[in-house]
Structure formats: structure tokens, C-alpha cells
N, C-alpha and C positions, 0 to 999 in steps of 0.2 A: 504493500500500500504506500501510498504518495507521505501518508502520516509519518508513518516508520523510516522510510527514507530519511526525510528531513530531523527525526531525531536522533536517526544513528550519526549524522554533521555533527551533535553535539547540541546543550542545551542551551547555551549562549548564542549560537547561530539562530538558533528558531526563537529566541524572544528579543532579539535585536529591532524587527518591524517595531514591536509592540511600542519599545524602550524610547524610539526615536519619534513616534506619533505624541506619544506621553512629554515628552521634550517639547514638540512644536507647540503643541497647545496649554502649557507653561509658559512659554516664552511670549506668546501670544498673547495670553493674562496679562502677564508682568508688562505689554507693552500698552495693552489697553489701561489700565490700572495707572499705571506712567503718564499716558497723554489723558487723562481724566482729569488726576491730577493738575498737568500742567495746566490743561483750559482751566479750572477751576481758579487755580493759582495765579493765572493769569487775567482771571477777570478780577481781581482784587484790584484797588488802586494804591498803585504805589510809586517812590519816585524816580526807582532805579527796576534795572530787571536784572535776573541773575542769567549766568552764560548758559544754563543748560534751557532758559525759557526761552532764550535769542537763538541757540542752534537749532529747538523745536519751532519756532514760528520761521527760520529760514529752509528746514527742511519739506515745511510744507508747504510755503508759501507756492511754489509752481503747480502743487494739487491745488491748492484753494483760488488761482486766479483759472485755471480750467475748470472746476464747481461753477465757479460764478460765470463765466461767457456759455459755460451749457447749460445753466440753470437761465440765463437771460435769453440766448437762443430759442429754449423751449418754451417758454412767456411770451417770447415778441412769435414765435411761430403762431403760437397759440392762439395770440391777439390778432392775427393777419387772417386763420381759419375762419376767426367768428366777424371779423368785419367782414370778409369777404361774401360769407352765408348771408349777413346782413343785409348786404347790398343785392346779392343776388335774389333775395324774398324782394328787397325794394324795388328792383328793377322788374319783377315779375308783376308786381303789385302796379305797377307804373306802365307797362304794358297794358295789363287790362283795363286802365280809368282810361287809359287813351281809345284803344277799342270801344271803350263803352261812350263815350263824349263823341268820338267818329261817329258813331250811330247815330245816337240824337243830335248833332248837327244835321245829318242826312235829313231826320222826321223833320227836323222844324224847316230843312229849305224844300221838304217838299208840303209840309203844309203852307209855310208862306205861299208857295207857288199856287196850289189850289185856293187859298185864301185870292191871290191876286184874278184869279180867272172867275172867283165868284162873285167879285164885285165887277169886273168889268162885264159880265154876264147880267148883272142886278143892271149897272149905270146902264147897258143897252136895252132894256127890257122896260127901265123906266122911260126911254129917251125914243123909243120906236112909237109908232103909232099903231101898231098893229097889236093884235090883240092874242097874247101868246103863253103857252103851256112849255114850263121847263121839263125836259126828261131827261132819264142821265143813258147813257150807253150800258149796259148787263153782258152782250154776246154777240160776236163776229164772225160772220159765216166764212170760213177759211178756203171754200170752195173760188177755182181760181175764174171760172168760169162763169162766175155772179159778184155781184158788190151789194151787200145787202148787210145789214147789223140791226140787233134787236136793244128797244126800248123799254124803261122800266113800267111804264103808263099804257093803257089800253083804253078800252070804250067804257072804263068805268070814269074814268077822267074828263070823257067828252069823246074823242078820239075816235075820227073815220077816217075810213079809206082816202087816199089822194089827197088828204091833207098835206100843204107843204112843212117840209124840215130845213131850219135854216139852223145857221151858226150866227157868231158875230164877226165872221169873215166875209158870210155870205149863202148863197144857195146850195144844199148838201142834198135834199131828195126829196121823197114825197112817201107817205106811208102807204105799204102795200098791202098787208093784211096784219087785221085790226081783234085779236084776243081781249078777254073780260081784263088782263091785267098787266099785259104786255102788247107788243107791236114790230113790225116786220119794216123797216127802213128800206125803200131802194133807192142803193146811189147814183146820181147824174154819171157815173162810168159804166154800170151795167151793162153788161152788150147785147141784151135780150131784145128781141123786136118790141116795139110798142114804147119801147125807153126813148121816148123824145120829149120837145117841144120846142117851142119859138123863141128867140132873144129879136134885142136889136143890138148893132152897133153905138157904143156910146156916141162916136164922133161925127156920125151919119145920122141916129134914129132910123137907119134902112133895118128889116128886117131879114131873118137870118135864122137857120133850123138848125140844133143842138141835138144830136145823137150819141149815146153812150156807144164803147166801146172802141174809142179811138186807139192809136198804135199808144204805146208805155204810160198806161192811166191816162191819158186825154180823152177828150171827147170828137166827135166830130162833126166840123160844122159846115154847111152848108149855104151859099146866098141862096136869097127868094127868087130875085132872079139877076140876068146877066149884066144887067147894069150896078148891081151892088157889088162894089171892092173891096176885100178884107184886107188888112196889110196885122203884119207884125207886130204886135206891144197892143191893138185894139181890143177895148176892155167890151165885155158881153153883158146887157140886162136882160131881166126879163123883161115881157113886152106887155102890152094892154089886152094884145089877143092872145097870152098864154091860158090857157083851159081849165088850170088848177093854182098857176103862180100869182101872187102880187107883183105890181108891176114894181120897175126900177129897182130890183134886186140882185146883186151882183152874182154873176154865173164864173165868169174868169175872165183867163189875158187869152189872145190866139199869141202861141208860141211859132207856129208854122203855118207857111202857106204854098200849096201845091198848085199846077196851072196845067192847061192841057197843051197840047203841041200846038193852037192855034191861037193861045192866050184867049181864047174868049171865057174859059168855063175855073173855076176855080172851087180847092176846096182848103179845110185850113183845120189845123187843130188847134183845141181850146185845154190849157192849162188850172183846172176848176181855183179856182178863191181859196175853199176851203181844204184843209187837209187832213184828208179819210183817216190815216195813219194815227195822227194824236186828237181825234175826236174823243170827250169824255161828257159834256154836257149838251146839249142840243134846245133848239125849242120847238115843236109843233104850232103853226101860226094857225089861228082859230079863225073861222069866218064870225064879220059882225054883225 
């Protein structure tokens, strides 16, 4: 056995470990015991020091100035983690008030905006002479092949057929079919047969036929006949003899005018007033 080996060495070999651990942790005593001392001794006030407390505070001095740079190190590390966390919640925090003020800036420029459209809607309403029903737009028929949108008011409001729809731009359509609570809008762009009627030339008072479905949202116009000349920028009313419209109601500009090879016959498209696109409030003109 490994036991008997080591004691046939002899019994001074085998307790030599023992002897020497027993030593260290004496020595070890006596030093803690010593510099206990010393600090103790050394917090005393006095007016001299003895050599053995001057060789202890210079033995250790290079351990206590590395204590204190890693003892401050660890502090100021410390104090840089928790400003940092700080800042980092504040900037988080700072992000979202901003997000959130983005937003309600948004609300209030868009109710300013509807704010502004419903007094200039009231100021026209007071300032027409015509005798008129606000409605607001509900639903847009997306079909590309029509131009029609739905109103919030029906024949419980008054509301019949072929009643004109204007804006405060101008002429926008005339109601097609007429629900207990709702209403069917056709736009002056529709391209369906029957989608017409009459204007005149502002600059002339000549008259002049208005047909939906002109080329890129226009309409298409037509003279009465061959002596009425349409030119470019000519603004469109409606006419005395229109069927369903009040007169001197603005229809649009002719953007374009086409001719035939012998110059006598012309035809012209009309850029409408109003714009189908950002329609939200409308009014149905009532007969008086």
C-alpha cells in the first residue's frame, strides 16, 4: 500500500507536509496580528512614528494606491452603467412623447383643415341663393367604367331623382337613384349614354353640349353648331335651357380643342371645376 511505503521513508518524512502547513498558518497569525496592530497603532495621534510603522505604511503603500484606483475605477464604472441606463429609459421615454405629439399634431391639422372646408361650405350656403341640402360622401363606386358615389341623405331629407349636386367649386352631378336614406350620385365624367346636357361659353353665351366620358377624366364637348368656336382656357356654365341644372353654374375650363381636316367642325374637352378625387361634403340644390 501507498500508506506503508511512505512510512517505511521514515516518520519525519511523512509528517514534514503536516509541520510546514502548521508553520504557514502561524506565520500568517503573527502577521495578521502585527499589521492589526500596526493600523490600530497607527490611528493613534501622535507626534512622531516609530521605524517599524514607517517600513509598514511604505510596504504597503503600492497595494493601497492600486485599492484605491480599482476601488474608484469600479465606482466611476458603476456611475457610467447607471447614467447610461438613465439616459437610455430617457431617450426611450423621449421617443415616445415625440410619437405621440407627431400624432396629435396630425389630428388637429386635419381637423383644422375640415374645420376650414366647413365654414367655407356654411359662408357658400349662406351667400348662394339657391336653396340647398348638405350631404356628406359615405361610398365610391371603384368600378372604372362609371363615376358615381353614394350620399349620406335620401328621400327622407327631400331628395329626388335628377336633382342637381354641386360643390363650392362648382357642378359635380345630379342624383341618380334616390333610397329612404341614402342616394346614388352620377358624375359629369360618367361615360354612360344619356350622361349629358347643355352649357354655354362664358365669353360667347353661345351654347354648347357636355358629354361624360371624355379621354383622362374630361368630359366632352361639343358646339351647337358650326359657327360656335371653342378655344382653350374657355370657362363652361350651365345654360337656361339645361333640363335639371340652374343656370350660370360653373361646369369647367376646355383644356383641349380638336378640328377636323377642313377646320369647319370642332370638338374640345372640358376639365370639370370640381375634383371627384377629394370630394367629402357636397350639396343637393333643392327646387323653390
Amino acid at each position: 500500500m501507498q500508506f506503508g511505503d511512505n512510512w517505511e521513508k521514515g516518520p519525519i518524512t511523512v509528517l514534514q507536509p503536516l509541520v510546514q502547513k502548521r508553520v504557514l498558518l502561524v506565520t500568517l497569525v503573527i502577521c495578521f496580528l502585527v499589521i492589526t496592530g500596526l493600523m490600530f497603532y497607527s490611528s493613534q495621534e501622535r507626534e512622531e512614528e516609530i521605524w517599524l510603522e514607517k517600513a509598514f505604511k511604505i510596504i504597503l503603500y503600492p497595494f493601497q494606491k492600486g485599492i484605491y484606483y480599482l476601488t474608484t475605477f469600479v465606482t466611476d464604472s458603476w456611475q457610467t452603467v447607471n447614467t447610461l441606463g438613465a439616459l437610455h429609459r430617457e431617450n426611450d421615454e423621449m421617443r415616445k412623447r415625440i410619437s405621440e405629439l407627431v400624432t396629435e399634431l396630425a389630428q388637429l391639422e386635419q381637423l383644422k383643415a375640415e374645420n376650414e372646408r366647413l365654414r367655407e361650405l356654411l359662408q357658400f350656403k349662406v351667400a348662394s341663393k339657391l336653396e340647398l341640402i348638405p350631404v356628406e360622401v359615405i361610398a365610391r363606386n371603384p368600378n372604372n367604367t362609371s363615376a358615381t358615389l353614394t350620399i349620406d341623405k335620401g328621400s327622407n331629407a327631400g331628395l329626388t331623382r335628377n336633382m342637381p349636386v354641386i360643390t363650392t367649386e362648382g357642378l359635380a352631378g345630379r342624383l341618380l337613384r334616390v333610397e329612404p336614406f341614402s342616394a346614388e350620385v352620377i358624375l359629369l365624367t360618367d361615360p354612360r349614354p344619356g350622361n349629358s346636357m347643355s352649357g354655354v361659353i362664358e365669353r360667347t353665351r353661345e351654347l354648347v353640349y357636355i358629354y361624360g366620358g371624355g379621354k383622362k377624366g374630361t368630359c366632352l364637348v361639343k358646339p351647337s353648331d358650326l359657327s360656335v368656336r371653342l378655344q382653350t382656357g374657355d370657362r363652361i356654365l350651365t345654360s337656361e335651357s339645361s333640363l335639371y341644372f340652374p343656370k350660370n353654374l360653373l361646369i369647367g375650363e376646355i383644356v383641349e380643342v380638336e378640328e377636323s381636316e377642313d377646320g369647319f367642325e370642332q370638338q374640345a374637352f372640358l376639365k370639370p371645376a370640381v375634383d371627384f378625387s377629394r370630394m367629402e361634403y357636397l350639396y343637393v340644390v333643392q327646387e323653390k
